[in-house]
VOPAGU-2260 file (C-alpha; in pm, 1 decimal, decimal comma):
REM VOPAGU-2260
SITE   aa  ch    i         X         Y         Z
SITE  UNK   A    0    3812,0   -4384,6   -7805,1
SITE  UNK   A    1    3987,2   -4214,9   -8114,3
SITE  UNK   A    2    4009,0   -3842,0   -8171,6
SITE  UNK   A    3    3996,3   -3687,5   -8525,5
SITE  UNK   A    4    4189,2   -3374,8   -8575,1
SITE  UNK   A    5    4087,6   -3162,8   -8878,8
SITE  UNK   A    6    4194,7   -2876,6   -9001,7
SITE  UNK   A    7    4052,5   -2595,4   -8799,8
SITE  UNK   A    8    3955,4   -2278,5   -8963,8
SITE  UNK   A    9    4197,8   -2031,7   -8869,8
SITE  UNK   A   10    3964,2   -1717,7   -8926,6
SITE  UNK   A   11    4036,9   -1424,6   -9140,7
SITE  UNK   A   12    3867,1   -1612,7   -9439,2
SITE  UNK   A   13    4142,1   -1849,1   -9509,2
SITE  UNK   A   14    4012,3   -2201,4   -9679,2
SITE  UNK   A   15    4353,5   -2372,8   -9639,1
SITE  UNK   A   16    4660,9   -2451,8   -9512,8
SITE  UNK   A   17    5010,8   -2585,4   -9582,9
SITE  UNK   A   18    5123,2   -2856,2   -9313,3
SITE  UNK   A   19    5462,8   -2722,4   -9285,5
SITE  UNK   A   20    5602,5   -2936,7   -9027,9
SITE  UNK   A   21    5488,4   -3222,1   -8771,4
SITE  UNK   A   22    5582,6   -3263,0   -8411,2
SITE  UNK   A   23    5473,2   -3595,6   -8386,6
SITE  UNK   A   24    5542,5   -3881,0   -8495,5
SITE  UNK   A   25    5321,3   -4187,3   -8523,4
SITE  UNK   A   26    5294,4   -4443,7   -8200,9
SITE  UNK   A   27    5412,7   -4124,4   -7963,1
SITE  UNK   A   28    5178,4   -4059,3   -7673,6
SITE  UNK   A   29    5085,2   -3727,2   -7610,5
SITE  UNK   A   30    4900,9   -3506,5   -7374,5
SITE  UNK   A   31    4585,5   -3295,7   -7425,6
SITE  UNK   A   32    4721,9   -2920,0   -7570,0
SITE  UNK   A   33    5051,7   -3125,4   -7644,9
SITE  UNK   A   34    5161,7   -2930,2   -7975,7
SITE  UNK   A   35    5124,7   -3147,5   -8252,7
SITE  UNK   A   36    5117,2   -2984,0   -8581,2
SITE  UNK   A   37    5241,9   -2611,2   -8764,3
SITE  UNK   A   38    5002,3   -2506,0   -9029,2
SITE  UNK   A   39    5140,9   -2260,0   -9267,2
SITE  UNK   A   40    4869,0   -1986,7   -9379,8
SITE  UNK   A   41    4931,6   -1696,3   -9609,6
SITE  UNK   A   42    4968,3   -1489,2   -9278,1
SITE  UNK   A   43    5174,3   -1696,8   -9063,4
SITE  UNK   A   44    5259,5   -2027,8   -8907,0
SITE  UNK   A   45    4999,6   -2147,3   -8687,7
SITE  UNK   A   46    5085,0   -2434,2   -8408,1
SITE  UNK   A   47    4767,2   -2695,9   -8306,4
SITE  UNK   A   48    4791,4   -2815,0   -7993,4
SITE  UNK   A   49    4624,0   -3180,9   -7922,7
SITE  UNK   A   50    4227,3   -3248,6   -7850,0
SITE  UNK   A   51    4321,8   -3500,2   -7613,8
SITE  UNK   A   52    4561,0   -3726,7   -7452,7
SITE  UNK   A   53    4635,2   -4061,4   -7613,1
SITE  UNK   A   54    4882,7   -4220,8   -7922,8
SITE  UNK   A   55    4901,3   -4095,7   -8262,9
SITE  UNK   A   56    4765,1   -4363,4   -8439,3
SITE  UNK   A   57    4756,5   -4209,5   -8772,6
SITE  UNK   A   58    4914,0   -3908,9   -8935,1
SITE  UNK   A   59    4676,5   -3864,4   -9283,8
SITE  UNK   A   60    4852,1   -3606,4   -9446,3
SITE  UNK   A   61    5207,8   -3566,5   -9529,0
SITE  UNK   A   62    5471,9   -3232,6   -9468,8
SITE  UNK   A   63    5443,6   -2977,9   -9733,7
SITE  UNK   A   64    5098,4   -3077,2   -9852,1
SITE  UNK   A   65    4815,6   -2750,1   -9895,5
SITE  UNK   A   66    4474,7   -2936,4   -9795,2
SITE  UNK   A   67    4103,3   -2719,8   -9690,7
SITE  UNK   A   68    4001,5   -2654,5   -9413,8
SITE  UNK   A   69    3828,3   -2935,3   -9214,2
SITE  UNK   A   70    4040,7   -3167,5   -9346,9
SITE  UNK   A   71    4146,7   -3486,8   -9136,0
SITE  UNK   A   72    4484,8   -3486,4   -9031,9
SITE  UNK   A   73    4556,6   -3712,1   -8800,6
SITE  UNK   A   74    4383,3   -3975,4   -8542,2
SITE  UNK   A   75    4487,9   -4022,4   -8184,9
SITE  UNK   A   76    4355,2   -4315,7   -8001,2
SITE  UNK   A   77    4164,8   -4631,1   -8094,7
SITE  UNK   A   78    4252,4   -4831,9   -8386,7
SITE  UNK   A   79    4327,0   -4575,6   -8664,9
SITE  UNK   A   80    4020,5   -4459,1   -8911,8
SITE  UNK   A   81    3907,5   -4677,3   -9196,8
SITE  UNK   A   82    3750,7   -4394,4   -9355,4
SITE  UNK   A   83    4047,4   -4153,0   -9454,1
SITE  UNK   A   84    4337,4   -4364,3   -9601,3
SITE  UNK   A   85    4694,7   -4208,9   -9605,8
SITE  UNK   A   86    4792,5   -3982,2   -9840,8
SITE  UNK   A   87    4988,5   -4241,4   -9988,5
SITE  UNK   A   88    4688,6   -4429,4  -10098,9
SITE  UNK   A   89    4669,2   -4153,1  -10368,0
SITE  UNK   A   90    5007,0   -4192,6  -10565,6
SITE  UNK   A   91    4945,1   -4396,7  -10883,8
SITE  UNK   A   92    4620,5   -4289,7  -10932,1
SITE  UNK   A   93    4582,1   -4227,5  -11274,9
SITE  UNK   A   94    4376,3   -4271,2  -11617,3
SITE  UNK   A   95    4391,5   -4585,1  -11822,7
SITE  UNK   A   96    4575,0   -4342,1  -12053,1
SITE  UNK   A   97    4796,8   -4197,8  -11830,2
SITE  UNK   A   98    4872,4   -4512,5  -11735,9
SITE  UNK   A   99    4969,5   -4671,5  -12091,3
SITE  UNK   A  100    5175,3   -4333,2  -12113,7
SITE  UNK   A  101    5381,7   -4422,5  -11834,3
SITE  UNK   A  102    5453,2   -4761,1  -11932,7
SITE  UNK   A  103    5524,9   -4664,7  -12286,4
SITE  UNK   A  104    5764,7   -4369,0  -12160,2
SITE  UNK   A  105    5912,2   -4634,0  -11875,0
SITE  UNK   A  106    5765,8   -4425,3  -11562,3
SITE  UNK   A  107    5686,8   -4601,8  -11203,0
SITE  UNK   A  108    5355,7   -4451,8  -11096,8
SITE  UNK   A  109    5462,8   -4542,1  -10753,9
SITE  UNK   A  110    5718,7   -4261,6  -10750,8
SITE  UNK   A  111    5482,4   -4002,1  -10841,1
SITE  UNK   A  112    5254,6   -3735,5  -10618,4
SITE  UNK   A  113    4992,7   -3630,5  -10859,6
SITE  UNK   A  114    4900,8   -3240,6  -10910,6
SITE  UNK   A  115    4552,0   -3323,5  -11042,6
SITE  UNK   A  116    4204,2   -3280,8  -10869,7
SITE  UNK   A  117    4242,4   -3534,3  -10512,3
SITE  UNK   A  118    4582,3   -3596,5  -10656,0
SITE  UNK   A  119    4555,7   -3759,9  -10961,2
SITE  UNK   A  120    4844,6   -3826,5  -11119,6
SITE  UNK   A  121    4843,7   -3642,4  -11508,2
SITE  UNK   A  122    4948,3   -3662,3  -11843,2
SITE  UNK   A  123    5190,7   -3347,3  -11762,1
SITE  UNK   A  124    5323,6   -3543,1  -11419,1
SITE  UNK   A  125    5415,2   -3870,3  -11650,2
SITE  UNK   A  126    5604,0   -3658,6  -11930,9
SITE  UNK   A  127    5727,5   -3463,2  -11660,2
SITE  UNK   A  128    5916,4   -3732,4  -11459,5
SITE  UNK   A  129    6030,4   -3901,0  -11850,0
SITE  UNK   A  130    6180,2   -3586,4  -11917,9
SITE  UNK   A  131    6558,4   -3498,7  -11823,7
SITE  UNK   A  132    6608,1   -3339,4  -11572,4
SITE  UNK   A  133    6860,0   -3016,3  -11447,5
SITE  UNK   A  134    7010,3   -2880,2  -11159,7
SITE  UNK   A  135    6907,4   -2909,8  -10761,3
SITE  UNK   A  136    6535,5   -2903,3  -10686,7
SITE  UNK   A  137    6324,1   -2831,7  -10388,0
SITE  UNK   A  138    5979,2   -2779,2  -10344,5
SITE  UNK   A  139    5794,1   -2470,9  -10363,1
SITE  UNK   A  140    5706,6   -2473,6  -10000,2
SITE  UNK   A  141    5573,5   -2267,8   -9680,8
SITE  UNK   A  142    5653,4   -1861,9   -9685,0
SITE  UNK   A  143    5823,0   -1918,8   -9996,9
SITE  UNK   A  144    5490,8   -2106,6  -10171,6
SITE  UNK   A  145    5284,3   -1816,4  -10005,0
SITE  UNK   A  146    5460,4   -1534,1  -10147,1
SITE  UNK   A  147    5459,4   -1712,4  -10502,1
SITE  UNK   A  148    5057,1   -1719,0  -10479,7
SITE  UNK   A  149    4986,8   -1411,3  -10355,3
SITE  UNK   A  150    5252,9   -1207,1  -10596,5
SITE  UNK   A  151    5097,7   -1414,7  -10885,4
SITE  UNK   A  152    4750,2   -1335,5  -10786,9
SITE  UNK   A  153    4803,6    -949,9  -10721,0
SITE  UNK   A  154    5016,3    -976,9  -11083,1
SITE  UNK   A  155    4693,6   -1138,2  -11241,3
SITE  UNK   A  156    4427,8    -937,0  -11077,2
SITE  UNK   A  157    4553,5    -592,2  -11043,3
SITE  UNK   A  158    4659,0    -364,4  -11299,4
SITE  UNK   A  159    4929,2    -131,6  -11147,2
SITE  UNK   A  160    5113,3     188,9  -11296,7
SITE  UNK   A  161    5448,2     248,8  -11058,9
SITE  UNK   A  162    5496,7     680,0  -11021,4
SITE  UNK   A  163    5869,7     798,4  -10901,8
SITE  UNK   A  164    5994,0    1083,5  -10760,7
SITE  UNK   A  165    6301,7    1233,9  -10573,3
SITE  UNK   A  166    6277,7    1347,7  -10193,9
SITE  UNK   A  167    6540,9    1516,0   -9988,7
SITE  UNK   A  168    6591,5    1337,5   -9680,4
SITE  UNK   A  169    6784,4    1637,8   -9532,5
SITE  UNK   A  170    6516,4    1650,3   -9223,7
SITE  UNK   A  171    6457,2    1295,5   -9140,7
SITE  UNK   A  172    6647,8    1108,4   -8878,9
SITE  UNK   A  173    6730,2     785,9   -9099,6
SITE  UNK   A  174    6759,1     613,0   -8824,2
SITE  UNK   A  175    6396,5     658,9   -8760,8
SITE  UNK   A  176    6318,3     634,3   -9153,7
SITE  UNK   A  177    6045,9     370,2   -9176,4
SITE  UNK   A  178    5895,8     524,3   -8877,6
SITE  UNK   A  179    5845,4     904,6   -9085,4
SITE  UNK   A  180    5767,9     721,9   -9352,9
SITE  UNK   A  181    5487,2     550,9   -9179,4
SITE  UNK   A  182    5357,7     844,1   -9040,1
SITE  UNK   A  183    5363,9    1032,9   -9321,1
SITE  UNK   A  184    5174,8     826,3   -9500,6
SITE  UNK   A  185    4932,7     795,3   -9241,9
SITE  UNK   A  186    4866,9    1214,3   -9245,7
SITE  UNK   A  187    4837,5    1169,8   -9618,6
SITE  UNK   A  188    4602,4     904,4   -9685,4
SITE  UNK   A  189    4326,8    1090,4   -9464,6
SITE  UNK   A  190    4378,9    1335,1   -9795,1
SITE  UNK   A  191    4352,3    1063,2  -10010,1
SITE  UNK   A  192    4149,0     823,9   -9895,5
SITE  UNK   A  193    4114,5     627,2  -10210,9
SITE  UNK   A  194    4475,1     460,5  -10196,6
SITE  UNK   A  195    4359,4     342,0   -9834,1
SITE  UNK   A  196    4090,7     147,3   -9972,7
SITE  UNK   A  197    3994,7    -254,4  -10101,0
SITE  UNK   A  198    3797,6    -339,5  -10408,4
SITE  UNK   A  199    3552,1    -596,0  -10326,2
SITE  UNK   A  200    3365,1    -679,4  -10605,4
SITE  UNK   A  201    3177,5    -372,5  -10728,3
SITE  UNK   A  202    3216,0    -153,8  -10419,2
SITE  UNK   A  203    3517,4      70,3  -10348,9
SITE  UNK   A  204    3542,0      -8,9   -9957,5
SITE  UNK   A  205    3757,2     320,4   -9836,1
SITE  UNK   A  206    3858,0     228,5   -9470,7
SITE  UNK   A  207    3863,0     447,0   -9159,1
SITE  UNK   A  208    4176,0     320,3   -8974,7
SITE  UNK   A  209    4533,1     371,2   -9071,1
SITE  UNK   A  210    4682,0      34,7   -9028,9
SITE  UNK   A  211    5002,9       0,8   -9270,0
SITE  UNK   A  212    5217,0    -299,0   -9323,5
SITE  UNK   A  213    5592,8    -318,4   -9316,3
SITE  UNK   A  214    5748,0    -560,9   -9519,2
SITE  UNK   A  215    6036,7    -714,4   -9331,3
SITE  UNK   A  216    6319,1    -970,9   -9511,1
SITE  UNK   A  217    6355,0   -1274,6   -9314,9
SITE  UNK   A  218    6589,3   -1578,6   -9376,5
SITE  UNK   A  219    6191,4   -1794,4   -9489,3
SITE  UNK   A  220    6065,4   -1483,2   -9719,0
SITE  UNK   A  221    5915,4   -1130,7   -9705,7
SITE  UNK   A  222    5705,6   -1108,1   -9432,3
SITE  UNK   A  223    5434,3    -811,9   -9386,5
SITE  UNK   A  224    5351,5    -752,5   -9030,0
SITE  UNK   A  225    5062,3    -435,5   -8955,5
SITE  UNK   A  226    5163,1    -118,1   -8728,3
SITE  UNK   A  227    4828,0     -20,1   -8571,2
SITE  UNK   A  228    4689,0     321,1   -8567,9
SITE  UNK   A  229    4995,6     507,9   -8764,1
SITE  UNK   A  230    4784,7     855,1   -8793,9
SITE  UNK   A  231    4749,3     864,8   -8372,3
SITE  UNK   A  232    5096,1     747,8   -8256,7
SITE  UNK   A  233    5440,0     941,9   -8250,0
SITE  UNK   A  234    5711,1     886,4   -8505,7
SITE  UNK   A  235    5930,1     735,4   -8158,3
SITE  UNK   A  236    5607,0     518,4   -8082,8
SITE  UNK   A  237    5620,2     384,5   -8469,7
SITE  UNK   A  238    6022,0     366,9   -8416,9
SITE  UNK   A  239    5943,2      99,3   -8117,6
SITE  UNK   A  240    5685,4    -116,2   -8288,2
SITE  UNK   A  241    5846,8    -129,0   -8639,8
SITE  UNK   A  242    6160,8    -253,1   -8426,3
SITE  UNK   A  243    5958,3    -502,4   -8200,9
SITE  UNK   A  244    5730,9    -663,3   -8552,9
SITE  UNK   A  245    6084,6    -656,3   -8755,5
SITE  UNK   A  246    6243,2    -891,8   -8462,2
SITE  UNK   A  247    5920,9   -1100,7   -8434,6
SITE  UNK   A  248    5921,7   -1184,6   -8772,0
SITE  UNK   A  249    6277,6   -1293,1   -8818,2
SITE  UNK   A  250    6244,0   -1512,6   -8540,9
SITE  UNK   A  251    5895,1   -1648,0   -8650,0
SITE  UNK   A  252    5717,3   -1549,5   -8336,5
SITE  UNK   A  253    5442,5   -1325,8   -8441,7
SITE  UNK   A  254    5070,5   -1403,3   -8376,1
SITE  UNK   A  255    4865,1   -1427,6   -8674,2
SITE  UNK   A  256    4688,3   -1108,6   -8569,5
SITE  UNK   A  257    4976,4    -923,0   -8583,3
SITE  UNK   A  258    4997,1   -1021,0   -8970,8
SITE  UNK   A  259    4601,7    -918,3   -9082,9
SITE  UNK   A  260    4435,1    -632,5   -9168,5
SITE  UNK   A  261    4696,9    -420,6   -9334,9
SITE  UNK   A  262    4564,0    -112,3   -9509,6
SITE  UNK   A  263    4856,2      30,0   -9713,4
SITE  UNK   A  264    5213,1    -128,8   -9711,5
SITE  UNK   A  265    5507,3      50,1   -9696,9
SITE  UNK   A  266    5872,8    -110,6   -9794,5
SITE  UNK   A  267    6241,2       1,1   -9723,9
SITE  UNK   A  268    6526,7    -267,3   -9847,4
SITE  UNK   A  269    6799,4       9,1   -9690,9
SITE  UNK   A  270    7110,5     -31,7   -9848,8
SITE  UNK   A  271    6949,3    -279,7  -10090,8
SITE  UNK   A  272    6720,4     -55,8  -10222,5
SITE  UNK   A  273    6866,4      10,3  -10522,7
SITE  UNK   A  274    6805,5     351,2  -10695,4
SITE  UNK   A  275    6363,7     267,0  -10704,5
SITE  UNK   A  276    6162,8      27,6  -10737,8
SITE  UNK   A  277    5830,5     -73,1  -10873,6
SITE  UNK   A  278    5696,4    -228,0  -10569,3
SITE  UNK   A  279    5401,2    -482,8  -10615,2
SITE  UNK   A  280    5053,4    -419,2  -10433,4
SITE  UNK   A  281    4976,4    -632,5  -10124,7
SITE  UNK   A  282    4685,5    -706,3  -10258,1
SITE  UNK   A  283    4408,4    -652,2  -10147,5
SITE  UNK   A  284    4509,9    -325,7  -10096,4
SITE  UNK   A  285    4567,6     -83,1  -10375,7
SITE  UNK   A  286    4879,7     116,1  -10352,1
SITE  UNK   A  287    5205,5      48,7  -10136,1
SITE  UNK   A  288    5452,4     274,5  -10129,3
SITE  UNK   A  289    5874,0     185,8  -10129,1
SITE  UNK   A  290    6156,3     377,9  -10099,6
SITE  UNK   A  291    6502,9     342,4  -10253,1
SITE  UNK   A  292    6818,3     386,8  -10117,1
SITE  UNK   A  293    6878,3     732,2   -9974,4
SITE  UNK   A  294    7247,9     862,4  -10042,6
SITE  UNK   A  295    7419,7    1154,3  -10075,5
SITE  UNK   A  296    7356,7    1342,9  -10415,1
SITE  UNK   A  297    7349,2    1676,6  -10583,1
SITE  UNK   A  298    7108,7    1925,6  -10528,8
SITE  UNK   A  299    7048,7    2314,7  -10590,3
SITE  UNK   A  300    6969,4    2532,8  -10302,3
SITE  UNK   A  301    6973,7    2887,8  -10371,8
SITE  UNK   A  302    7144,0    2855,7  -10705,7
SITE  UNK   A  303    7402,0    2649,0  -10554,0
SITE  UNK   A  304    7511,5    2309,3  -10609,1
SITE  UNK   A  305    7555,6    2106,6  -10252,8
SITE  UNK   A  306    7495,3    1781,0  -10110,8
SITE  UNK   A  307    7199,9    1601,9   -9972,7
SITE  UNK   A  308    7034,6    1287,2   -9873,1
SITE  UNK   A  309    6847,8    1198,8  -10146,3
SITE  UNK   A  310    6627,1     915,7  -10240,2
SITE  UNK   A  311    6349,9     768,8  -10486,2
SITE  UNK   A  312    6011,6     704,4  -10384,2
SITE  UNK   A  313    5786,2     531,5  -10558,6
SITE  UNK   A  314    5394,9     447,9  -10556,0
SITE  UNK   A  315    5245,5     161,9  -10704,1
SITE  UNK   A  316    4884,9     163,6  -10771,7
SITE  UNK   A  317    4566,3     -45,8  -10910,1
SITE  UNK   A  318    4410,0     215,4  -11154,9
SITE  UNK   A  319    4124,6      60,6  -11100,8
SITE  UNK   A  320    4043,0     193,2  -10826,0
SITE  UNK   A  321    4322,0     499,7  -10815,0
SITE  UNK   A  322    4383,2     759,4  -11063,6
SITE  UNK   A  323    4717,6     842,6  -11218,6
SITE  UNK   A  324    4671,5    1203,0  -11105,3
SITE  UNK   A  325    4557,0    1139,7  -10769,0
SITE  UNK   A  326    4843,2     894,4  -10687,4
SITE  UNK   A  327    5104,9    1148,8  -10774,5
SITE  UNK   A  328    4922,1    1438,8  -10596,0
SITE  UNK   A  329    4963,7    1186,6  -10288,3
SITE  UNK   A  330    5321,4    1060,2  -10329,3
SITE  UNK   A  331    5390,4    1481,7  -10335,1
SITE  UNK   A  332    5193,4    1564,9  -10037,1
SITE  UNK   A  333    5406,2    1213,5   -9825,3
SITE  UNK   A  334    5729,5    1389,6   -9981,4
SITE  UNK   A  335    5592,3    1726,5   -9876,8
SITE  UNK   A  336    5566,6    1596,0   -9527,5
SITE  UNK   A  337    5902,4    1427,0   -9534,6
SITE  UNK   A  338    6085,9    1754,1   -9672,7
SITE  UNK   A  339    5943,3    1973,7   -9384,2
SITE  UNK   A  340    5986,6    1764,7   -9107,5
């Protein structure tokens, strides 16, 4: 009997995933739950286990390939499916016309993997492979893909303003930065609930939970995991968890859930930081909130000149569904917070 593994939907309204990387190999026997597969998602990296016990008979789809859900990946068992023919069926598919272009510019179909609907190789692929070629290429691939789609979609779909401001850091642990930050924010947001909020379709959705994202550098990409209930927990509390999600995502071992249902974001590069920045929404939320390196620089107190830990923070904004006004009058009241702490 032969088992047919599709793509399962991973929940959270995803329609597709990136095979990233398989742990089988074709004509291995395996055991039922036997991990067989790591889907890459736009949230995380996702391992499926095996339906059953058996050999892989057939693995359908190659690494680094993006496919929809339900699609058939690979068959364990029986004599392979005559239904679903490899992926490398598909290269050299092509036009009559693409196909006299590629003899007339000297191309080998063969050699190709179309970018067209089902793969179809394209005018743009032929001219593409005629054409000279520079320097060391890869391919756009796992975090690295995800973070390419997602910053071009928030680019295309959201038009953001960036506001800046100075903020003495004179009674903030640093140590603990990303923690006050986060709780800050938090005590703010309940003021103005409009930059804790999603745009779905014509409805402003403003949210009653204050679940903000870190972004957290790791060696595959920027990864955003979610610190639950910021407005209820202690600034030591946030300390703990921002420590425990930043080590989980370097080493890849968060659980998807862990990665969902952000509803601000809040980013610190530390000594990286540079001056400010003009962070880019995690869409779909509509503001995030980064701050740049803080370092000691003149101030006045009392008429004096003196030194203090100062840095730049910055809010960036979709004014579609924020207001100039009211994202500065929030950035003042998180800096407000910060300054009296």
């Amino acid at each position: 009997m032969a088992y047919e593994l599709k793509l399962p939907d991973l929940g959270e309204g995803l329609t597709e995933g990136e095979i990233a990387r398989w742990l089988v190999t074709e004509g291995q026997e395996v055991a039922e739950d036997d991990p067989l597969v790591e889907i890459q998602t736009d949230k995380t990296t996702v391992e499926i286990p095996s339906p059953a016990a058996g050999k892989i008979t057939q693995i359908l789809v190659e690494e680094g390939k993006v496919v929809p859900v339900g699609t058939l990946l690979v068959v364990i068992g029986g004599a392979g499916s005559q239904a679903a023919p490899r992926p490398a069926a598909e290269k050299g598919r092509a036009t009559p016309l693409v196909r006299k272009i590629a003899q007339e510019l000297g191309v080998d179909l063969d050699t190709l993997t179309g970018t067209g609907p089902q793969g179809r190789i394209t005018e743009e692929d032929v001219r593409g492979a005629a054409s000279p070629r520079e320097g060391r290429r890869e391919p756009l691939r796992g975090v690295r893909r995800l973070i390419a789609e997602h910053m071009s979609r928030a680019h295309r779909e959201v038009p953001a303003v960036t506001w800046v401001e100075e903020c003495d850091f004179s009674n903030v642990d640093l140590k603990q930065l990303v923690a006050t930050v986060l709780k800050a924010c938090a005590e703010s947001l309940k003021e103005f609930p409009e930059l804790n909020a999603r745009l779905e379709g014509d409805e402003i959705v403003y949210l009653d939970r204050y679940d903000l994202g870190v972004a957290v550098q790791t060696e595959q990409g920027l990864v955003v995991p979610v610190v639950r209930d910021c407005d209820t927990r202690s600034v030591e509390e946030l300390q703990r968890e921002v420590e425990r999600l930043a080590e989980g995502a370097r080493s890849g071992s968060l659980q998807p859930e862990e990665l969902r249902g952000s509803t601000f974001t809040v980013t610190s590069a530390g000594k990286l930081a540079g001056l400010f920045q003009t962070p880019i929404v995690n869409y779909p939320e509509v503001a995030i909130l980064s701050i740049g390196r803080v370092a000691p620089r003149p101030v006045v107190r009392d008429g004096a000149v003196t030194a203090a830990p100062v840095g730049y923070v910055s809010v960036t904004f979709d004014h579609r569904v924020v207001d100039g006004a009211r994202a500065a009058e929030f950035g003042l009241d998180v800096i407000r917070r910060l300054e009296q702490k």
